[in-house]
C-alpha positions in Angstrom: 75.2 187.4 136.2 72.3 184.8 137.3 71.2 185.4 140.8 72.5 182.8 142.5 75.9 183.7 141.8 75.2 187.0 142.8 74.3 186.0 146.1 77.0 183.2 146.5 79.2 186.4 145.5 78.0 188.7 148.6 78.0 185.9 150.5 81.5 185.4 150.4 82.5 188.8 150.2 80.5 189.4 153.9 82.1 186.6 155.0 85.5 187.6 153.9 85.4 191.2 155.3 84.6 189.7 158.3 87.7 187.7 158.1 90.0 190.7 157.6 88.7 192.5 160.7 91.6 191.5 162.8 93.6 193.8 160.3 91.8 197.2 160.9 91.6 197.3 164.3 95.3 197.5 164.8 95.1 200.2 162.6 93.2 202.8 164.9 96.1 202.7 168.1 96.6 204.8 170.3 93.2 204.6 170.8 92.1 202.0 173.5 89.6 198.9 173.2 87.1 200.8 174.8 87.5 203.8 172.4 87.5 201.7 169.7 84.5 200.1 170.4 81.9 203.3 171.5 83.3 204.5 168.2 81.6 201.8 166.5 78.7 202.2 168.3 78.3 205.4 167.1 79.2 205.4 163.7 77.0 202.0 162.5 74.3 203.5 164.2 75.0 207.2 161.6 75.1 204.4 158.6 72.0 202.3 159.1 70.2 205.6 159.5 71.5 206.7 156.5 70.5 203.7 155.2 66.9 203.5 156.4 66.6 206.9 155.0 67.8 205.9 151.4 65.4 202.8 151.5 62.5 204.1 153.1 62.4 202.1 156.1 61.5 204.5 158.7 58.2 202.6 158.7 59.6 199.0 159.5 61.8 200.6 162.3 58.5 202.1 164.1 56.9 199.1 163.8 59.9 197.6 165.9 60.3 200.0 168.2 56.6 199.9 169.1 56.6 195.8 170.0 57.8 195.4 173.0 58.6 191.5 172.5 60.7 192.7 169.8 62.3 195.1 172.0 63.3 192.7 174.9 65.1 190.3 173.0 67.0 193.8 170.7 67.7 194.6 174.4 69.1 191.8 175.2 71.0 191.1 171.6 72.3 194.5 171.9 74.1 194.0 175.3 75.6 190.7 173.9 76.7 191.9 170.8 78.9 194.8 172.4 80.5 192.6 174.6 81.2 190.3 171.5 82.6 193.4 169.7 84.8 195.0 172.6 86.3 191.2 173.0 87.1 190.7 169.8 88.5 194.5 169.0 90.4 193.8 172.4 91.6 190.3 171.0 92.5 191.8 167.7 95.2 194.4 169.4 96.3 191.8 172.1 97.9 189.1 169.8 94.6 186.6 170.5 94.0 186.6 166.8 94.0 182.9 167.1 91.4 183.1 169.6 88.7 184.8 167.3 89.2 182.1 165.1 88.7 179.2 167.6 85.6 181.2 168.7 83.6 181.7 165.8 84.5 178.1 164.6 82.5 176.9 168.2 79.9 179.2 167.3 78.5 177.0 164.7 78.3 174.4 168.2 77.0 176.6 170.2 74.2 177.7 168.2 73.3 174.2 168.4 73.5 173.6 172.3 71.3 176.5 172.4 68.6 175.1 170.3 68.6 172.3 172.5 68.7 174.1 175.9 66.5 177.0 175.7 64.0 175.4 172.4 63.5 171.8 173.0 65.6 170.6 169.5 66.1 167.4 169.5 69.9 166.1 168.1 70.6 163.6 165.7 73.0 160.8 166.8 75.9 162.6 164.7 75.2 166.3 165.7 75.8 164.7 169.5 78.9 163.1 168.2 80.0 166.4 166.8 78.9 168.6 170.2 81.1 165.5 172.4 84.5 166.1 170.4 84.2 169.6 170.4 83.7 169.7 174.0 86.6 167.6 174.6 88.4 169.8 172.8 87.7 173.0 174.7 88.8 170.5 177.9 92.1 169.8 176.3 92.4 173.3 174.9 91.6 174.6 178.9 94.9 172.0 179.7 97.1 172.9 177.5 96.9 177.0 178.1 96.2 176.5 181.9 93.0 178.3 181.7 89.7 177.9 179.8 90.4 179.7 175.9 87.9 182.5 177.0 88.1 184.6 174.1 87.2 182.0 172.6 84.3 181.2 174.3 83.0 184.7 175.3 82.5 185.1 171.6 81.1 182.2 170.3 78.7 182.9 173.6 78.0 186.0 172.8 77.4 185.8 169.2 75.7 182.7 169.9 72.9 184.4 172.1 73.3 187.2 169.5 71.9 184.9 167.1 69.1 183.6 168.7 67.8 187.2 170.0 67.9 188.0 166.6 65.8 185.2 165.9 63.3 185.1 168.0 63.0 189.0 167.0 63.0 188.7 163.8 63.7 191.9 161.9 65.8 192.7 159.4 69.2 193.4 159.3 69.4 197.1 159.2 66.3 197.9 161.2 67.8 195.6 164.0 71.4 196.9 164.2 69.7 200.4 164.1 67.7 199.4 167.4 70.6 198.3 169.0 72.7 201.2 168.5 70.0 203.1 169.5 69.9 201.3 172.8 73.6 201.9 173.4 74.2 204.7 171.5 73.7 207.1 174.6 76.6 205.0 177.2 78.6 205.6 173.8 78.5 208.8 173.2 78.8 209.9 176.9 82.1 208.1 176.9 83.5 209.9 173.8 82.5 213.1 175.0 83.8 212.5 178.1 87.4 210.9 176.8 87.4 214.1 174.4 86.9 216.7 177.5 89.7 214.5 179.5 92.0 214.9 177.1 92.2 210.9 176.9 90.4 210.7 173.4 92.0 210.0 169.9 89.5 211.9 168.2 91.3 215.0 167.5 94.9 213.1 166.8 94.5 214.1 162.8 92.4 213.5 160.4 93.3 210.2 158.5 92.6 208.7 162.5 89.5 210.5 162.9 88.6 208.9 159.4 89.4 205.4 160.5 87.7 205.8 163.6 83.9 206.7 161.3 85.3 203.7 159.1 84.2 201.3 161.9 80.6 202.5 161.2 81.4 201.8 157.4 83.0 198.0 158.2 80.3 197.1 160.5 77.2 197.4 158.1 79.1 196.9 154.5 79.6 192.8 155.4 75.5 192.8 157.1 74.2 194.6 153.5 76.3 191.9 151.9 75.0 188.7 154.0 71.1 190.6 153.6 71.8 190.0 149.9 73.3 186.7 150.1 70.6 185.6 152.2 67.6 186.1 149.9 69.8 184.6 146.9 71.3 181.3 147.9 70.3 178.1 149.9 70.7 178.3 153.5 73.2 175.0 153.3 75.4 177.6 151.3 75.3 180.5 153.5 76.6 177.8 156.2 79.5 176.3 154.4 80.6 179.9 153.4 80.9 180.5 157.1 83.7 178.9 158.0 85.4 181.7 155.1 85.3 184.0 158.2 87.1 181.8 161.0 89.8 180.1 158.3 91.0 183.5 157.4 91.3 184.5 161.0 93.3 182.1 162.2 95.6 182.4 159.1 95.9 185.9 159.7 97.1 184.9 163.6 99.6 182.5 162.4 100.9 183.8 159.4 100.4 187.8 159.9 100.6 188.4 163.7 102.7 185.5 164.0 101.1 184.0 167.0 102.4 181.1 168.7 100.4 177.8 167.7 102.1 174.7 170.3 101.5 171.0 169.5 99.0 170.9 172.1 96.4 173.6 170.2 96.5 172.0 166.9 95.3 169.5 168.5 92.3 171.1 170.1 92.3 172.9 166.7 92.1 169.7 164.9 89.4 168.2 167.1 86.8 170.9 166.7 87.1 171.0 163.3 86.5 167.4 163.0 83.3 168.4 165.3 82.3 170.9 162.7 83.1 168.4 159.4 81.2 165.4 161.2 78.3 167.8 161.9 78.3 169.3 158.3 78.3 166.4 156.6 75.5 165.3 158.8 73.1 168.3 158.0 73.8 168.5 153.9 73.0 164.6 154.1 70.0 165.1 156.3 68.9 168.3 154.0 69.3 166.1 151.0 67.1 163.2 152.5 64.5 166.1 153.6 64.7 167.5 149.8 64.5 164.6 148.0 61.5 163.1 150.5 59.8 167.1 150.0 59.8 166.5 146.0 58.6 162.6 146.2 55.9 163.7 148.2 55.2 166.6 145.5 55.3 164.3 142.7 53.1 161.4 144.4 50.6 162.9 146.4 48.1 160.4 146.1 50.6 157.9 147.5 51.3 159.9 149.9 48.1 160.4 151.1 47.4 156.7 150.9 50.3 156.5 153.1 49.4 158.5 155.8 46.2 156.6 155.6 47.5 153.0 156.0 
């Protein structure tokens, strides 16, 4: 199997794990949100060490741990990213299945308002076009349910910011997940302990629960080993068309699975951001054509080029 198809294969299979979240979570009642969530605090964090010992990585996580830039945008990623979990285990076991999906299909969007914001990008006419429909669409979305979607947006926020801690960090995948487990590893555990010594905790309520519970350690990294590989093996246009595999399955799983209620009024917000994200798709794989194709000119002609630049 050539490499690239290895990597188009991981990607997709990350992708599509993370698609089929909304079904696992339902599986670990009675225990609550909350619960749910310090569980998979704990248990990633006992599977990336495990990892980092198996790769030899102790050195790459030292390194991280000792940069305090690093450390201050981790801080700040690992704060968003268990909001972004406890919402959507919450959303997962509260019927908002449909939600999830509308968040991480903004997310895409919202990556984008935050390059222009907080780094200076500047938007092409059709990326603007894009951002304008989809914010109509969250305005007609807000109408229709009486309230803003926000599910919705307290992921695609949250994973949004995720994102761009993570970038401005830039570590890897395991090493950074291991610093932010580490960093709320300690409210975790205290709330376990203390839910177990309540009596209120679903530890102890057999083991095939207890084993689902350590499954959420197991669910979290599996899809991030899969993307890491992906990532290294296939062209970052790729990686962001595979990425709607993740909200598509979502909301089929909310309408088709969980059976959630889908009014004339949402398939039209529906329908708008997804023309958002097809008229800003299109735009970037014809602007990453016109970039390629101007990249290999300039590889083939240099002395034009450089005549170019002189004139």
């Amino acid at each position: 199997m050539s490499e690239a198809r290895r990597g188009f294969l991981s990607g997709l299979g990350a992708y599509a794990l993370w698609g089929v979240f909304p079904l696992y979570f339902p599986l670990l009642e009675p225990a609550s949100s909350i619960e749910v969530l310090a569980h998979r605090i704990i248990w990633s964090l006992v599977i990336v060490l495990a990892l980092l010992a198996v790769r030899r990585r102790w050195g790459r996580l030292r390194a991280v741990i000792v940069d305090r830039r690093r450390m201050v945008y981790l801080a700040v990623a690992a704060t968003v990213i268990s909001v972004n979990w406890g919402v959507f285990i919450w959303a997962s076991t509260h019927d908002h299945v449909v939600d999830t999906s509308l968040g991480y299909f903004i997310n895409p969007l919202v990556l984008i308002g935050l390059g222009v914001l907080l780094l200076g990008e500047r938007l092409r006419p059709a990326q603007w076009v894009g951002l304008v429909i989809a914010a109509a669409a969250v305005v007609e979305l807000t109408v229709e349910l009486g309230r803003p979607p926000w599910v919705s947006l307290i992921l695609a926020a949250s994973f949004g910011t995720y994102g761009l801690m993570k970038k401005r960090a830039g570590v890897g995948a395991v090493e950074g997940l291991t610093v932010e487990t580490l960093l709320l590893m300690p409210l975790a555990l205290t709330y376990v302990v203390w839910l177990e010594g309540s009596g209120e905790g679903t530890l102890a309520d057999g083991v095939g629960h207890a084993l689902l519970l350590a499954g959420t350690g197991v669910v979290t990294a599996l899809p991030l080993l899969l993307f890491g590989a992906a990532a290294t093996r296939v062209p970052l246009s790729t990686l962001g068309l595979l990425q709607y595999v993740a909200p598509v399955m979502q909301f089929l799983l909310g309408v088709l699975v969980f059976d959630e209620a889908m009014s004339t009024g949402r398939w039209v917000g529906f329908g708008m951001v997804w023309i958002a994200l097809l008229v800003i798709t299109t735009e970037s794989l014809v602007h990453g054509r016109r970039v390629s194709v101007a990249a290999r000119r300039a590889r083939l002609d240099p002395v034009g080029d450089a005549a170019g630049s002189v004139c």
